[in-house]
Each structure stands twice: as structure tokens, then as C-alpha cells.
N, C-alpha and C positions, 0 to 999 in steps of 0.2 A: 520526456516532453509530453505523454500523454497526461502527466498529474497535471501540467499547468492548461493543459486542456478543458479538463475537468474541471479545475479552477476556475478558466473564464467563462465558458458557459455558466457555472453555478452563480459567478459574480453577475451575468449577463441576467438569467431567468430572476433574481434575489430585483436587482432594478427595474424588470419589466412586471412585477409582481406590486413595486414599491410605489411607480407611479403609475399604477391602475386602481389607486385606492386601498390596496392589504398593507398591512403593518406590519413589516419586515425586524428581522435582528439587524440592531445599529452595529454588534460589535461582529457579528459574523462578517457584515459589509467591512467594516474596518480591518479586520482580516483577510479578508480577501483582496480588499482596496491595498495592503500595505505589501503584496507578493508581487502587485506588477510595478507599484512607486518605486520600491527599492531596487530594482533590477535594468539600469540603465539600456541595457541592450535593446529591452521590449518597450521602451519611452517613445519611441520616434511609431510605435502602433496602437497606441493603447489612447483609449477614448480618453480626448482633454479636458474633458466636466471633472472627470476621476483627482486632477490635482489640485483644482477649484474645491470641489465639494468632497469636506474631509468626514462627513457624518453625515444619516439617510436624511435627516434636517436638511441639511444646507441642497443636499441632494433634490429633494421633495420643491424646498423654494425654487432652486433653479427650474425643475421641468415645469413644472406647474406655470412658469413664467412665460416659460417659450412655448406651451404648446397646452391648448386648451382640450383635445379630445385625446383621448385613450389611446386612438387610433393612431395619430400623428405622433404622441411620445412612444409608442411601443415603434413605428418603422422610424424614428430617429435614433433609439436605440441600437438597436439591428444594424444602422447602418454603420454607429459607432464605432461596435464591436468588431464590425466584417476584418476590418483593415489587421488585427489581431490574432484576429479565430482563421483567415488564412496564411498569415505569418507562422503561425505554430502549427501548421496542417504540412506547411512547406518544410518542417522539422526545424524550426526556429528561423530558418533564412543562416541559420549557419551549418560547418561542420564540425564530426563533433570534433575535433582541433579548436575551431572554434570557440565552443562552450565548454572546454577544460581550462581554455585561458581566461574566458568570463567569469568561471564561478572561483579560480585561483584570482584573479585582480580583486572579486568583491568582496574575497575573504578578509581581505587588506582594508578595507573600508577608507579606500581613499579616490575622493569622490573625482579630482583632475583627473588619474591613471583611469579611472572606471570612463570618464566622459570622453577620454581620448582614445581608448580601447572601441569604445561604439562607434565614433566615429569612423575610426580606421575598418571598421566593418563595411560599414553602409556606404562606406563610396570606392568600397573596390571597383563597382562593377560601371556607376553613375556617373565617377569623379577620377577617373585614376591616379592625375597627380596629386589631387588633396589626400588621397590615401597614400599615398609614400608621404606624404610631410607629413600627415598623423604618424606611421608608423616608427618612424626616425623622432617625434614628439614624446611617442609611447616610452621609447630607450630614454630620453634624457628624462621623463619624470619618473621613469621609475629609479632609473640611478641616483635621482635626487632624494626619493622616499627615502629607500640604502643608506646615503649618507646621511641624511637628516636623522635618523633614529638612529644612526651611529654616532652623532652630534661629530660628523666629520666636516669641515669646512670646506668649501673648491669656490672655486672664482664666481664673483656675479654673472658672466655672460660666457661659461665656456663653453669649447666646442665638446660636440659629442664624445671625439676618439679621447680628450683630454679627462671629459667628465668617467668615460667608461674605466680607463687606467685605475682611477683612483676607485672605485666600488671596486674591480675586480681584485684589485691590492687589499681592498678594507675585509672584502671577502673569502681573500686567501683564494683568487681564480686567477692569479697571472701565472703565466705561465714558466719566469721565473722561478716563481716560489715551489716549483713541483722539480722534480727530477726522475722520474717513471718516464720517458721516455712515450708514451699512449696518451701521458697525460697533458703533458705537453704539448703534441699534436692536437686534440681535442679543444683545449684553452685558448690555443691560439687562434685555430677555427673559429672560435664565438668574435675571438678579434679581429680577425679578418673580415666577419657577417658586420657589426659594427662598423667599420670603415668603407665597405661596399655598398650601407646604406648610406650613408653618407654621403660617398659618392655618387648612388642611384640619386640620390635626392637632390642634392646641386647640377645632375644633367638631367634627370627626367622631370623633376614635377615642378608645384609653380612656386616654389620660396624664389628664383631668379628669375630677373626679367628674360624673353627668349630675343634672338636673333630673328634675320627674314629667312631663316633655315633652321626650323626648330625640328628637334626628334619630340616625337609626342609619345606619351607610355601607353598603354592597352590595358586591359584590365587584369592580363595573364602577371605583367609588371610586376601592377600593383598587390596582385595574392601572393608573388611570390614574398614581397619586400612586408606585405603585413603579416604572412606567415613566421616570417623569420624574427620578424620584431616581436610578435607575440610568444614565440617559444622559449628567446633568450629572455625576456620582460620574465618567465615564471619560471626561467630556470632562475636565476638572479634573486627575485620574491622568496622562493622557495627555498634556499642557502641560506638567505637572510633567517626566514623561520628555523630554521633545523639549528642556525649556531645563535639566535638567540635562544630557545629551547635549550641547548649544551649547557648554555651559561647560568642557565638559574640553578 
């Protein structure tokens, strides 16, 4: 976390440098511009001129526009930046469980799993039942990835436990298909996590309408149920890699 530190301050100082008159590297901003774009987690902090303005040009017209003195673009800067530079001070706003399952989903380069992975972050604490419907979200697009690069087929609208069966089949994880006895136990436990969200998600969070007696979730809930969804999301990911890898 300290590299991306150093990072945004250097991105920070390269702009406050840029528009007070000095003539900066276009391609070093573009480097450094392309470490926080690509990293969904740090989007919901990261200064929104950065995805408007792709080159110190575009950059340079915008401030120049908004703000005529040194003064005023250097603390609109600063102020950009704050929301960021104490996000990563905070050790990303995650833990690190957290950022093993971030930088495993972005290996993936698959931008839904990556947007619904952030999201299931950022509203554990804000949102709790939006964060169990992302994490119960997170399961069914990744089982989709799975089968879709297995060119395996499942229903237009199925349920999770139904969608899960078949990735764990395709990936040689039912528990069936084992007979170790540990192994077994183990397998099914991912199947049991699976249908516990499931069911966390139909009573706690808000995919149903509630009654005049509703249980409401907490945020404890919701870390448990993005926990669990995150860890089996990159066990899943990861199986997928190691038997495509076999197969070449």
C-alpha cells in the first residue's frame, strides 16, 4: 500500500506542478493516471477530472477553465486528492482478505465481477443489505465467468444454488465426484456457504419487499456474507486458472 502511496502523491505534486505554469511529462501522468483508472476498488476516491482528462492537455484546458489563480487550482487540487491519500493512509479501507480478492478478480479482467466486488466492499459498513445482494451478485457472476469460458450453458434466469451445482461439476468441486472422505466434507461446506447466502439474502437484505416486522442486518452481517462470498468467488477463479493452465 505504501507504493500506491507514493504513487498518488507523485500523481498529485506532477498536477500541482502542471497547472501552475511548468510543463510536466504527458506520459508519466498517463502512467500514473492509468494505476488508479484501472483499479476499481480506488474509483469511488480518486479525483473525477482524472477520468475526463486523459492527457496533461485535456488536463491543463480543464483547470485553466475552472480556476484563474495558482492559488485556487493548487487547494482544488489538494482537496481532490484528500478523499484518496486518506483512503490508502487507512491501508486501503480494506483488509488485507480484502485486497487478495481484489487483485485475484482483476486478474480476471472482468469488469461486472470487478464492479460488483467494490461494491460489496463499500457498503458493508453504509449499506448492509445492499451488501449481501452484491455478495450473493459477486457468486452468480463469477459462476457465470466459469461457465462462459467453459462455453458451458445454464438457464437464462437461474437460481444461485442451481447455477453453483453446475461450475462446481464443470470444475470437478462436487462433492460427488470426490471420495476422500475430508474432501468431501470440505466441498460441501462451499455448498452449504452458497445456499446460506442465499438464504442470508432472501431474509436479510433488500432484493424482497419486508413486512411491518422486518429483521434488519448490521454490518457484522454483511462482512460476514461479503467475506464468504469473496473467498469462495477466488477459490472458484482460481481452479478455473490452474485447469485451464493443465489443459494447454
Amino acid at each position: 500500500m505504501s507504493q500506491l502511496l507514493d504513487q498518488t502523491e507523485a500523481l498529485q505534486n506532477l498536477l500541482l506542478s502542471h497547472a501552475t505554469g511548468k510543463r510536466e511529462d504527458n506520459a508519466e501522468f498517463m502512467r500514473l493516471r492509468q494505476v488508479f483508472c484501472s483499479r476499481t476498488i480506488l474509483a469511488p476516491h480518486t479525483p473525477s477530472f482524472l477520468q475526463k482528462c486523459r492527457n496533461l492537455d485535456q488536463f491543463w484546458q480543464f483547470i485553466k477553465g475552472e480556476f484563474g489563480t495558482y492559488a485556487e487550482r493548487k487547494a482544488y487540487i489538494w482537496e481532490q486528492f484528500r478523499p484518496l491519500l486518506d483512503f490508502l493512509e487507512r491501508g486501503g479501507g480494506a483488509a488485507p482478505s480484502d485486497q487478495v480478492v481484489s487483485l485475484t478478480i482483476e486478474k480476471f479482467d472482468a469488469e461486472n465481477i470487478q464492479a460488483t466486488w467494490s461494491k460489496a466492499l463499500e457498503r458493508r459498513t453504509s449499506d448492509p443489505e445492499g451488501a449481501i445482494t452484491m455478495a450473493r451478485t459477486l457468486l452468480e457472476s463469477v459462476c457465470k465467468h466459469v461457465l462462459d469460458k467453459a462455453a458451458v450453458t445454464y438457464e437464462d434466469s437461474p437460481d444461485l444454488n442451481s447455477l453453483y451445482r453446475q461450475t462446481a461439476k464443470c470444475l470437478n468441486l462436487a462433492p460427488s465426484q470426490h471420495t476422500e472422505q475430508v474432501f468431501k466434507q470440505i466441498l460441501g461446506g462451499c455448498t452449504a456457504v452458497v445456499e446460506g447466502l442465499g438464504a442470508l439474502r432472501n431474509r436479510l437484505s433488500d432484493s424482497h419487499g419486508q413486512g411491518r416486522v422486518s429483521v434488519k442486518p448490521l454490518s457484522r452481517h454483511a462482512e460476514l456474507a461479503v467475506n464468504l462470498a469473496g473467498a469462495l468467488a477466488i477459490y472458484l477463479l482460481a481452479t478455473w486458472e490452474a485447469q485451464s493452465e493443465a489443459a494447454k
